[in-house]
DRENDO-1510 file (C-alpha; in Angstrom, 1 decimal, always signed):
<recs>
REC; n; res; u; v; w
REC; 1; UNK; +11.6; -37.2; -62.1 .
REC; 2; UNK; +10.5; -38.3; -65.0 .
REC; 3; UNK; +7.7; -35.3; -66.5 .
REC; 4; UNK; +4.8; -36.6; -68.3 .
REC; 5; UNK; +4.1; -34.8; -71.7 .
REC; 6; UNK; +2.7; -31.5; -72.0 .
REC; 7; UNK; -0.3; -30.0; -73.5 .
REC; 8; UNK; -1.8; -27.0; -74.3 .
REC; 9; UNK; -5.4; -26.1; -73.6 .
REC; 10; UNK; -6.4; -22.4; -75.6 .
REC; 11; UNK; -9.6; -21.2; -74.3 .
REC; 12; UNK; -11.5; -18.6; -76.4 .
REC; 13; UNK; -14.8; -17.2; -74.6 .
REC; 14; UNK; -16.9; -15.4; -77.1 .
REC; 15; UNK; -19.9; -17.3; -78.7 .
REC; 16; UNK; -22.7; -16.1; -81.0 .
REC; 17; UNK; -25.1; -16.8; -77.8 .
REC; 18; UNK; -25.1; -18.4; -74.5 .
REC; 19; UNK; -26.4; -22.0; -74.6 .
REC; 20; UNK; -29.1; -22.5; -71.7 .
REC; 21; UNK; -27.6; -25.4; -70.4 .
REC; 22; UNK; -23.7; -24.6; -70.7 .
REC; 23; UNK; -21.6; -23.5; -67.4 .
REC; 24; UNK; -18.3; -23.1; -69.8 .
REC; 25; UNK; -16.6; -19.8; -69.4 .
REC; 26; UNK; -18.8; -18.2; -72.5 .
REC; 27; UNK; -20.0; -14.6; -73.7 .
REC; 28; UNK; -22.1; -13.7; -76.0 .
REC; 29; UNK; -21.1; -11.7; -78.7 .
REC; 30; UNK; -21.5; -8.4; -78.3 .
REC; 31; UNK; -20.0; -6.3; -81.6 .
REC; 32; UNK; -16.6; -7.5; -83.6 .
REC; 33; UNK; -14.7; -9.4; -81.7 .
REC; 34; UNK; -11.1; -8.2; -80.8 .
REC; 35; UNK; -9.4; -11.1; -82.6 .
REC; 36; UNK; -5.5; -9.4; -82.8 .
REC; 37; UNK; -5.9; -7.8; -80.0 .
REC; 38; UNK; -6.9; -11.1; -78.1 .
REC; 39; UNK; -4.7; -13.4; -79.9 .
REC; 40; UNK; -1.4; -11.6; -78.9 .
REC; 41; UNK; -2.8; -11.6; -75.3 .
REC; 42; UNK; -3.1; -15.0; -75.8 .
REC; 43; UNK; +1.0; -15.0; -76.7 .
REC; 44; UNK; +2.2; -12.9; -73.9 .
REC; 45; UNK; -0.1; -15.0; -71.3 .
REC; 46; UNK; +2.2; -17.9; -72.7 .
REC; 47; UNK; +5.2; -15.9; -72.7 .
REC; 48; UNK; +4.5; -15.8; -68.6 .
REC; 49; UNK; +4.0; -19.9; -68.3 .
REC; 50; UNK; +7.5; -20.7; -70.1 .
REC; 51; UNK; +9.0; -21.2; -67.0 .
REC; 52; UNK; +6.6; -24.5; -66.6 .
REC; 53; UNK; +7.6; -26.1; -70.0 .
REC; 54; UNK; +10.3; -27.7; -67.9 .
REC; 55; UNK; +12.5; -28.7; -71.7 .
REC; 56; UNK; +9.3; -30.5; -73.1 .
REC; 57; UNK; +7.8; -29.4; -76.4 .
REC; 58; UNK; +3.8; -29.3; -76.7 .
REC; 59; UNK; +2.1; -33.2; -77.0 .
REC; 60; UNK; -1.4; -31.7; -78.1 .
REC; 61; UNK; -3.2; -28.6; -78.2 .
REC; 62; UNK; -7.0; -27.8; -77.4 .
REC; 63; UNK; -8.7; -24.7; -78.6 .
REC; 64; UNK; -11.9; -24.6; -76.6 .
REC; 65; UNK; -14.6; -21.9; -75.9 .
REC; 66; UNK; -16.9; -20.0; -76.4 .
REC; 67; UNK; -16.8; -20.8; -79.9 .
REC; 68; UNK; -13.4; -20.9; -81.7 .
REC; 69; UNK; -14.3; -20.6; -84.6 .
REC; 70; UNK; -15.6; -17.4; -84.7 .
REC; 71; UNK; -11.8; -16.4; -85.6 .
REC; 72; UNK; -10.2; -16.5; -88.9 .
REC; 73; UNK; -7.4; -18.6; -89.9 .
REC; 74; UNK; -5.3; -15.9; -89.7 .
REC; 75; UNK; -5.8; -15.3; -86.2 .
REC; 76; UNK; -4.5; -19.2; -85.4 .
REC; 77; UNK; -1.6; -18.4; -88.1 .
REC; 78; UNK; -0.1; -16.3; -86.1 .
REC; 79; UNK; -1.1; -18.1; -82.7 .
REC; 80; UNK; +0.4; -21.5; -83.3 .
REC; 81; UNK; +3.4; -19.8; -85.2 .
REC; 82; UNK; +4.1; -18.7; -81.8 .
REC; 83; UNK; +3.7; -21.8; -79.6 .
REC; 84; UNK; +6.0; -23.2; -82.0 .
REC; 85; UNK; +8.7; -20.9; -81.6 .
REC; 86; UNK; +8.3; -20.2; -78.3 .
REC; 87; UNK; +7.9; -24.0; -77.1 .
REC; 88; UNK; +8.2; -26.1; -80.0 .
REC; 89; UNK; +5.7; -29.0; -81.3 .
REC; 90; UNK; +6.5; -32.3; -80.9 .
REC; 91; UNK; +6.1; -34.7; -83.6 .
REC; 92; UNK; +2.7; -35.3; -85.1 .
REC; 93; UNK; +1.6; -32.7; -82.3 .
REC; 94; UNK; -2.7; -33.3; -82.5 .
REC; 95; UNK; -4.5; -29.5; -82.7 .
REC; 96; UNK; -8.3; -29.5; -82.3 .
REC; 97; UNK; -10.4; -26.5; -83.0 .
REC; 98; UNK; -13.8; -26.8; -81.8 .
REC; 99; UNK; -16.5; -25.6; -84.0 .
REC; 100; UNK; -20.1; -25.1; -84.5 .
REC; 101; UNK; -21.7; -26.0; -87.4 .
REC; 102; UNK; -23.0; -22.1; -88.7 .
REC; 103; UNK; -22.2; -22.1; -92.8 .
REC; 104; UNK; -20.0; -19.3; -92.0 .
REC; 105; UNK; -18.2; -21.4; -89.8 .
REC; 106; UNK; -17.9; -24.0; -91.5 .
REC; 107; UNK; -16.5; -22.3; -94.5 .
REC; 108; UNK; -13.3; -21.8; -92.5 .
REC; 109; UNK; -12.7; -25.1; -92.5 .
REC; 110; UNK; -10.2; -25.3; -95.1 .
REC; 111; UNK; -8.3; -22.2; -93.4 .
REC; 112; UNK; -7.9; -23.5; -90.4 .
REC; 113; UNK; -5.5; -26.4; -92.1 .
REC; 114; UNK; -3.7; -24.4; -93.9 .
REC; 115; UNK; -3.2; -22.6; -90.5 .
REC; 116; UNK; -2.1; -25.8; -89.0 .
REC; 117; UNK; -4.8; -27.5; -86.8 .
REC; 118; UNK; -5.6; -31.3; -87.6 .
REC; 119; UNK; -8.4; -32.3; -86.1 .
REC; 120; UNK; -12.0; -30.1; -85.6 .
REC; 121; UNK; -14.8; -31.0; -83.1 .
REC; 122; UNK; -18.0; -30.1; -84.1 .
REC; 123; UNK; -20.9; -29.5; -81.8 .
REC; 124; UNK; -23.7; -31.1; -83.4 .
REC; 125; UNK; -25.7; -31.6; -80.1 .
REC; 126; UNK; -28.9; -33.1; -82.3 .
REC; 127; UNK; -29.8; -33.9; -85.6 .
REC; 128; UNK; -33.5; -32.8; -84.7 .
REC; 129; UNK; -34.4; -28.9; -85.1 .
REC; 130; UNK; -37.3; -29.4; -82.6 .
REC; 131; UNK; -34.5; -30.5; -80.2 .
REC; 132; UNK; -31.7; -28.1; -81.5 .
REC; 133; UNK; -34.2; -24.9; -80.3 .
REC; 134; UNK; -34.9; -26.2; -77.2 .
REC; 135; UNK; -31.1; -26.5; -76.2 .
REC; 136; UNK; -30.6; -22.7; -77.8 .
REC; 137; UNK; -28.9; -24.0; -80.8 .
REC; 138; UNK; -28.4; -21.6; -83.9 .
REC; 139; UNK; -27.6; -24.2; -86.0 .
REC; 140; UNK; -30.1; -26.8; -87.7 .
REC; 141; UNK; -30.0; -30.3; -88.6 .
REC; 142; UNK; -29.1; -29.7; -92.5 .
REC; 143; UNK; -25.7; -27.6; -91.2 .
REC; 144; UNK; -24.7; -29.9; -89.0 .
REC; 145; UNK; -24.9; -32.6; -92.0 .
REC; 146; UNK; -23.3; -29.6; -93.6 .
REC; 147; UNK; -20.4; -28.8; -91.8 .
REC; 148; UNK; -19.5; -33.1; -91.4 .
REC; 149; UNK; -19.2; -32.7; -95.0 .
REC; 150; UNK; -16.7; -30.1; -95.1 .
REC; 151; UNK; -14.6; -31.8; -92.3 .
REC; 152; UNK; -14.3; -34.6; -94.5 .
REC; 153; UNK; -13.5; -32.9; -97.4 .
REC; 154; UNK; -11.1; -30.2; -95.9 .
REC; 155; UNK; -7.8; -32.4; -95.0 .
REC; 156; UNK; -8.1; -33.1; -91.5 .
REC; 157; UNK; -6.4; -35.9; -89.6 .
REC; 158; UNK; -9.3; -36.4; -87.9 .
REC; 159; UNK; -12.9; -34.8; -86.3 .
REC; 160; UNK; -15.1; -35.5; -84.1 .
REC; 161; UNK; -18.8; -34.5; -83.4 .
REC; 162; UNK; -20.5; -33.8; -80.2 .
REC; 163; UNK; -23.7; -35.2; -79.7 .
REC; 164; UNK; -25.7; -35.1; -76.6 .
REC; 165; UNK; -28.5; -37.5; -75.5 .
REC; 166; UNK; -31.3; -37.0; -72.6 .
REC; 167; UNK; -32.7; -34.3; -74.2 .
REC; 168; UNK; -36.0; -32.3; -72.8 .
REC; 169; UNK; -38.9; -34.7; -74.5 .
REC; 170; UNK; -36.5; -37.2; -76.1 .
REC; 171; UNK; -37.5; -40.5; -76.3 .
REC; 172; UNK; -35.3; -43.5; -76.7 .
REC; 173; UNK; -36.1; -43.5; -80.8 .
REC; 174; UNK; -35.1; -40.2; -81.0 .
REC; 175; UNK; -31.9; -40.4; -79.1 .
REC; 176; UNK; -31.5; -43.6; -81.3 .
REC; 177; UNK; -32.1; -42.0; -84.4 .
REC; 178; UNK; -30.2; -39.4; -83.8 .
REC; 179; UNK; -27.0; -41.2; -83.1 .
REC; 180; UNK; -27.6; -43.5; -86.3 .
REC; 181; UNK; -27.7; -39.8; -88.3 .
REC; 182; UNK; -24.4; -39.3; -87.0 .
REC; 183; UNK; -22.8; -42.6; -87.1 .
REC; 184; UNK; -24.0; -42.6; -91.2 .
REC; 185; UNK; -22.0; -39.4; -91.5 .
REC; 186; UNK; -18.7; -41.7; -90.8 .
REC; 187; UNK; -16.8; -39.0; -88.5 .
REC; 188; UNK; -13.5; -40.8; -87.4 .
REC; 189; UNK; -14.3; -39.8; -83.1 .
REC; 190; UNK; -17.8; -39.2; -82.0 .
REC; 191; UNK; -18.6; -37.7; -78.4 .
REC; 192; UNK; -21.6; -39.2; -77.2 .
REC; 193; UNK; -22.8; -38.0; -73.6 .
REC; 194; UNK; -25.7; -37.1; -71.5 .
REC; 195; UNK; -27.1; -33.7; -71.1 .
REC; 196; UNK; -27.0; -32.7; -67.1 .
REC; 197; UNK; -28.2; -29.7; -65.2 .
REC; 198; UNK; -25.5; -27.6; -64.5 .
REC; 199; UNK; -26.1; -25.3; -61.6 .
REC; 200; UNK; -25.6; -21.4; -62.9 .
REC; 201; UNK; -27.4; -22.0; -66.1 .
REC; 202; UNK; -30.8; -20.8; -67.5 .
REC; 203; UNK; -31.7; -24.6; -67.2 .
REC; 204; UNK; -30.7; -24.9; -63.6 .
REC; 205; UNK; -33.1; -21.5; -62.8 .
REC; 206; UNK; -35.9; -22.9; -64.7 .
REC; 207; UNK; -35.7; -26.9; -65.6 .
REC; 208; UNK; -36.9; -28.7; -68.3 .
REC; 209; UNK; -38.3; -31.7; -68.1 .
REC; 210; UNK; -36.0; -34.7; -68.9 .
REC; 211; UNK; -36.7; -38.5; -69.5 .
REC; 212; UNK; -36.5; -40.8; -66.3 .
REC; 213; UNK; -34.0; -43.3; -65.2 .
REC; 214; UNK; -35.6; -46.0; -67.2 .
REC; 215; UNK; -35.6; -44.4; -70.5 .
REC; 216; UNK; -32.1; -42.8; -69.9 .
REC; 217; UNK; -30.5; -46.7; -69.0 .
REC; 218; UNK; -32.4; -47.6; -72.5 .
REC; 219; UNK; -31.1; -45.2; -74.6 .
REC; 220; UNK; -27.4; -45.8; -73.2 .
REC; 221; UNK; -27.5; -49.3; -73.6 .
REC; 222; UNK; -29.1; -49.6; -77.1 .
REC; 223; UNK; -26.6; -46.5; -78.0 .
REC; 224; UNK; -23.2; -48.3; -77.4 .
REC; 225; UNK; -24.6; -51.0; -79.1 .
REC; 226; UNK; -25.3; -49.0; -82.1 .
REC; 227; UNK; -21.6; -47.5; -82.0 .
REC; 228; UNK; -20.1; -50.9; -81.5 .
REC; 229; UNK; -21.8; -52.4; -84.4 .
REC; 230; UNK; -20.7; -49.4; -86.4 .
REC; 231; UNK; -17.0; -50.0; -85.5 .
REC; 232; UNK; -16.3; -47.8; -82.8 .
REC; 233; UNK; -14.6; -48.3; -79.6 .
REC; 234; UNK; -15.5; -46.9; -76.2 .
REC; 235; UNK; -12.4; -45.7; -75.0 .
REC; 236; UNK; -13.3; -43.4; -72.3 .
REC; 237; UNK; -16.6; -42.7; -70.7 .
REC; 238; UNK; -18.1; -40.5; -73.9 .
REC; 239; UNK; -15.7; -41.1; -76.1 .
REC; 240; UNK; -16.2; -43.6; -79.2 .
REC; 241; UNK; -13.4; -43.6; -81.8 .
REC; 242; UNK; -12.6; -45.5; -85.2 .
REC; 243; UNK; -8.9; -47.3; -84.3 .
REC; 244; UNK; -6.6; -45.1; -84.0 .
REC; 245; UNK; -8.7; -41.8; -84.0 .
REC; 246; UNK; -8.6; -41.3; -80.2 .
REC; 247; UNK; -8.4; -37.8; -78.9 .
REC; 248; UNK; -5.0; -37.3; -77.9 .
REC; 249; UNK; -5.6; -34.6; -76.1 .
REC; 250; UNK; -8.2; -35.9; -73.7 .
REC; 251; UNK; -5.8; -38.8; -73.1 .
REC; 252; UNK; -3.2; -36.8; -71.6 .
REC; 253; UNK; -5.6; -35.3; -69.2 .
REC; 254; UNK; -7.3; -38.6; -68.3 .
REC; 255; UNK; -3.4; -40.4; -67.8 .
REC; 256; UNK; -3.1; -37.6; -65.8 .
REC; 257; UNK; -0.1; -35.3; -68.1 .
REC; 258; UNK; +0.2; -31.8; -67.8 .
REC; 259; UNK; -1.4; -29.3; -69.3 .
REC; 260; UNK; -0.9; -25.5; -69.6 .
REC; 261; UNK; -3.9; -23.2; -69.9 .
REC; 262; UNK; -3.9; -20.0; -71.6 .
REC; 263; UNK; -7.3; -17.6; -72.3 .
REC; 264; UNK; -9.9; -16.9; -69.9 .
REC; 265; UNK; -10.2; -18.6; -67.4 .
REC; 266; UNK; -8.4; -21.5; -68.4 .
REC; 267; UNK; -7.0; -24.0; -66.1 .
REC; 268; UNK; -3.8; -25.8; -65.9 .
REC; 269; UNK; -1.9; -28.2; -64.7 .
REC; 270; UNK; +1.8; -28.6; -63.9 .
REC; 271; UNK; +4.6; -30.9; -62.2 .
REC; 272; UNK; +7.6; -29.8; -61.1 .
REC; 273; UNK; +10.3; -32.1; -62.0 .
REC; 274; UNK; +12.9; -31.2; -58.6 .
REC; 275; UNK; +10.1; -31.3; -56.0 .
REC; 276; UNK; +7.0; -33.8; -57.9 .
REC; 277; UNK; +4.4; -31.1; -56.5 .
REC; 278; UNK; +1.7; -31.0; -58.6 .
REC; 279; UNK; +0.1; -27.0; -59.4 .
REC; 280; UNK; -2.9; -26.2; -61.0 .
REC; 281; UNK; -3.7; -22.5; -62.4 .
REC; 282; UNK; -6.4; -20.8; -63.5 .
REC; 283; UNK; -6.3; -17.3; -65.5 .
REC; 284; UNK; -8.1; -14.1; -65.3 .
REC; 285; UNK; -12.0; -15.1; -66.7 .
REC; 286; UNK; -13.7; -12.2; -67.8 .
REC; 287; UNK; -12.5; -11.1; -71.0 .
REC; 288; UNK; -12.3; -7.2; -69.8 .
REC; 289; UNK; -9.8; -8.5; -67.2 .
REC; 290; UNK; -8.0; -10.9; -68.5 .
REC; 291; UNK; -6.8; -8.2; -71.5 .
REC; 292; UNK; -5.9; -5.6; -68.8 .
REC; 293; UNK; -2.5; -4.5; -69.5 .
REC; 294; UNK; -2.6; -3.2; -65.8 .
REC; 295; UNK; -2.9; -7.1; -64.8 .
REC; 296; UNK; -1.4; -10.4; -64.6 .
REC; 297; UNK; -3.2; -13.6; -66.3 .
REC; 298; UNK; -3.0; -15.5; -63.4 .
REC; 299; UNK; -6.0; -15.1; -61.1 .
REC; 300; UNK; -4.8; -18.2; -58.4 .
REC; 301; UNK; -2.3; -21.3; -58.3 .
REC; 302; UNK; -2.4; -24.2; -55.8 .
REC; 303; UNK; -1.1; -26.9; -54.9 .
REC; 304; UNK; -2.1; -30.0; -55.0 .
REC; 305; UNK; -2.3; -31.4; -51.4 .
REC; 306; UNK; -0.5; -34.7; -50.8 .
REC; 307; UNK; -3.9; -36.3; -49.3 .
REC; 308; UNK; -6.1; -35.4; -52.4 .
REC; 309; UNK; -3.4; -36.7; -55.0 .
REC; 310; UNK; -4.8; -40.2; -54.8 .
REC; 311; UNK; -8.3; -39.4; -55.6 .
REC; 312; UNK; -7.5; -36.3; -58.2 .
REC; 313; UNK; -5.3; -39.6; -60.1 .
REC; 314; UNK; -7.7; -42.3; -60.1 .
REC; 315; UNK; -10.6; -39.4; -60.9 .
REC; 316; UNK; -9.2; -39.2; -64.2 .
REC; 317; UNK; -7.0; -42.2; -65.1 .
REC; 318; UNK; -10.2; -45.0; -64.2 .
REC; 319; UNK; -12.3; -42.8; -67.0 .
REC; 320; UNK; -10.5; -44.7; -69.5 .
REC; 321; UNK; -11.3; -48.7; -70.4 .
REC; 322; UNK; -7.8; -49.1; -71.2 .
REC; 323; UNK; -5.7; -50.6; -69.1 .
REC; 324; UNK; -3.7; -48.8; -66.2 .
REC; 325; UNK; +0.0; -49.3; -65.5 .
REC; 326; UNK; +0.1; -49.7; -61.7 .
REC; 327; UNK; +3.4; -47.9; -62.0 .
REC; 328; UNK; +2.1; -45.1; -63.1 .
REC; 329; UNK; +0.4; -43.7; -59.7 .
REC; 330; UNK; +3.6; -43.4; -58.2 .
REC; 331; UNK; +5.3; -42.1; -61.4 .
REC; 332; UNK; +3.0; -39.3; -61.4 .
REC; 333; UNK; +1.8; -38.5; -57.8 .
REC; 334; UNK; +5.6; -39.5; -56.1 .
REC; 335; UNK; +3.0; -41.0; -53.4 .
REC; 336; UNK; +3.9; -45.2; -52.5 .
REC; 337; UNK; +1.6; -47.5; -53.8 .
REC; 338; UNK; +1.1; -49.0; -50.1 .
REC; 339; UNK; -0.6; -46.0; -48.9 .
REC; 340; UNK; -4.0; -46.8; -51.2 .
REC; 341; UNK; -3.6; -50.9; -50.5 .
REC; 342; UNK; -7.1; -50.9; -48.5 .
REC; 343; UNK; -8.5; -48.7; -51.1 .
REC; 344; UNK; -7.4; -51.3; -53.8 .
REC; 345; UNK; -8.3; -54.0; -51.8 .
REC; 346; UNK; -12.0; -52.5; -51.3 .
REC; 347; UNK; -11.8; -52.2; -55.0 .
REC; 348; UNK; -10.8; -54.9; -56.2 .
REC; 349; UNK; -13.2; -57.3; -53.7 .
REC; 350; UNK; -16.5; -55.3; -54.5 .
REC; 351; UNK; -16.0; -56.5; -57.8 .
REC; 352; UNK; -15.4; -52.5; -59.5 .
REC; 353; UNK; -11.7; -53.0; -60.1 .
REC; 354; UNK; -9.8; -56.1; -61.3 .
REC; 355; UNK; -5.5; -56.8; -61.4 .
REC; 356; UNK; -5.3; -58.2; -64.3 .
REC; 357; UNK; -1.5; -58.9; -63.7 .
REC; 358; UNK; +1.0; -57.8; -61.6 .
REC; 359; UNK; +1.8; -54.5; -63.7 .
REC; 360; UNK; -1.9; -53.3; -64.7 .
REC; 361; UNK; -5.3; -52.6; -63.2 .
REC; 362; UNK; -8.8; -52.7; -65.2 .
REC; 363; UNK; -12.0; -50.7; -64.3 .
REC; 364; UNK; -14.9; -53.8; -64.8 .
REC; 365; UNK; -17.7; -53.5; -66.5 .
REC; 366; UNK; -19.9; -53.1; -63.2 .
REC; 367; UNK; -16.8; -50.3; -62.3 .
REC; 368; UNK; -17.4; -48.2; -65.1 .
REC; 369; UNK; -21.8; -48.4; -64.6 .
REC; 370; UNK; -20.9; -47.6; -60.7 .
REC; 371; UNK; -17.6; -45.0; -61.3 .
REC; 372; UNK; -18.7; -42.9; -58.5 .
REC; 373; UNK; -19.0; -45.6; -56.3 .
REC; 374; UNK; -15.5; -47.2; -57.2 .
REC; 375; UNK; -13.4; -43.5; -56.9 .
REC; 376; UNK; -15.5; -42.7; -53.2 .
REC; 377; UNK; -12.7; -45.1; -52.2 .
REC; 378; UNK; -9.8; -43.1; -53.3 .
REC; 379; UNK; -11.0; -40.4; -51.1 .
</recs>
C-alpha cells in the first residue's frame, strides 16, 4: 500500500511550573535539567522506532512539552542533526518548537534557527495579567508582546501563538480584546481555543468559575468574525492561518498520516505497508523511567481494531473544513467504503455532512457547530 507521510512528534516534559488547568505529560522543574543526557535518550529511543520509517523521510516535526524551550539551541543542534542522518528530512520539512514567552526564552529565539527549526508556537494564553495569574502563567502581557516580536524578527518561516478564551471571569470584551491584541501583533497562524476542565488537574479538584453557554456562543461567534476580517482562515477547529501558513504538522495528524513519538510519554502512530494494520505507541512517561538504561522506551503498542478504524478516521479528518477525498478512507484504513454507507447516509440527510461531488465530502456549517453529534455516527 501506499504509506502516508511521516512525522515526528518530540516530547520534552520539564516546565518551569505546572499549569492548573494542563493534563499534558509536564514536570516542574526541579534543579538543571539534564539536557545532553536527555537529548541522546531522545536519539537512541529513535534509533529503536527505525524499523517503522518504512523508506519515508520525516514530513514535519513537533517538539512539544513541558516547555521546549527550556533547552538551548545546542541541545536541538545535535538532536535534528540526528533525525536527519538517521531518517532524512524531506524537502521544506516544517519544525515547530513550542515556547513560552519568559525573556530568557525568548532570547533563544534566534538559536533555535540557526539550529534548524522554522516555525515557533508561543503560548500566550492571555494578553491580560489578571487573567494570566489565574491560569498559573509566569509570563505577563508585555512578554508575550515581547517574545511576538522576536518571532518576527528572528527568521522564521512561520509562528503561531496560542491563545485560549473562556477564561475564569472573562467576559465577552475581554476575550474580544484579547484576540484583537493578538491579531494586531500579525503572527502568520493563531490557535484560538476554549479553556476546558481537564480531569487530573488542580482545576478539575477545585473549579473555577467559567462564563455560561450564552457568553461562551458570544465570544465564539464575534471571535471568528474578528479573525476573518483580519485575513485569517479557519482551517481546522482552532486553527486560524494567513494563506499558506497552516500547520503542517497538525494536518498530517488530522488527514490521518503517521506519526512517530519519541520523549515521555509520547504517542505514535504507524501503518504497516504489507498488512495496512494501523499501531499506535506510547513511551515510558516519567522522566526517571523513561532514561533507565535498564529499560525499553516503549511502555505499550496496539493495534488498531478493524471496528474502531472508521471512527478513529473520521475523528480527525472531519476536524478540518477542507474538503475530504472520499478515497482517502479506504487508502488509509484498507476498510470498503460500503461498510460506513448508512453512516454516510445518516450524515449526509441530517444535514452535518454534504457530497459535494462524487470524489469529496464536506463537513457543513451546522456539522462543524454539532461535531460530536456528526462522528456518534462513525461509531
Amino acid at each position: 500500500m501506499n504509506l502516508p507521510p511521516l512525522s515526528l512528534y518530540v516530547h520534552v516534559p520539564w516546565c518551569v511550573q505546572k499549569c492548573p488547568y494542563c493534563d499534558f505529560n509536564s514536570h516542574g522543574q526541579k534543579g538543571d535539567i539534564p539536557e545532553k543526557e536527555y537529548v541522546q535518550h531522545l536519539i537512541d529511543d529513535l534509533k529503536t522506532d527505525l524499523h517503522l520509517v518504512q523508506g519515508r523521510k520525516i514530513h514535519s516535526i513537533f517538539i512539544g512539552g513541558g516547555t521546549p524551550s527550556l533547552l538551548t539551541g545546542e541541545a536541538y543542534v545535535n538532536l535534528l542533526t540526528a533525525v536527519d542522518s538517521l531518517i532524512g528530512l524531506s524537502e521544506n520539512c516544517e519544525i515547530t518548537l513550542e515556547a513560552n514567552p519568559g525573556t530568557v526564552e525568548t532570547g533563544r529565539f534566534k538559536d533555535y534557527v540557526a539550529a534548524g527549526i522554522n516555525r515557533i508556537s508561543i503560548g500566550v494564553q492571555s494578553m491580560q495579567n489578571d487573567k494570566l495569574k489565574a491560569l498559573g502563567r509566569i509570563h505577563g502581557a508585555n512578554e508575550a508582546t515581547y517574545a511576538a516580536e522576536q518571532a518576527h524578527e528572528a527568521g522564521l518561516k512561520s509562528f503561531n501563538l496560542d491563545l485560549m478564551h473562556g477564561l475564569p471571569g472573562q467576559s465577552v470584551t475581554d476575550a474580544l480584546s484579547d484576540l484583537k491584541k493578538v491579531i494586531a501583533l500579525n503572527p502568520p497562524h493563531i490557535s484560538w481555543y476554549q479553556l476546558t476542565i481537564e480531569a487530573n488537574t488542580q482545576f478539575a479538584s477545585k473549579p473555577p468559575t467559567l462564563p455560561a453557554d450564552d457568553t461562551l456562543w458570544d465570544i465564539q461567534e464575534q471571535g471568528q468574525a474578528l479573525l476573518t476580517e483580519a485575513g485569517y482562515q479557519q482551517y481546522e477547529i482552532s486553527g486560524y492561518a494567513k494563506p499558506g501558513f497552516q500547520c503542517q504538522h497538525n494536518l498530517n495528524y488530522w488527514r490521518f498520516g503517521d506519526y512517530l513519538g519519541i520523549g515521555c510519554g509520547a504517542h505514535g502512530k504507524i501503518t504497516d505497508a504489507k498488512t495496512g494494520i494501523i499501531t499506535r505507541t506510547e513511551k515510558v512517561k516519567h522522566p526517571r523511567g523513561y532514561m533507565d538504561l535498564a529499560k525499553p522506551y516503549l511502555f505499550k503498542q496496539w493495534p488498531v481494531e478493524q471496528h474502531d478504524l472508521p471512527f478513529e478516521f473520521f475523528m480527525n479528518r472531519l476536524r478540518l473544513f477542507e474538503a475530504c477525498p472520499i478515497s482517502d478512507f479506504t487508502a488509509l484504513t484498507q476498510l470498503p467504503l460500503q461498510s460506513q454507507a448508512d453512516a454516510l447516509q445518516q450524515a449526509i440527510a441530517k444535514g452535518l455532512l454534504n457530497q459535494t461531488d462524487s470524489h469529496h465530502w464536506q463537513v457543513s456549517q451546522k456539522g462543524h457547530r454539532f461535531l460530536n453529534d456528526l462522528l456518534e455516527l462513525f461509531v
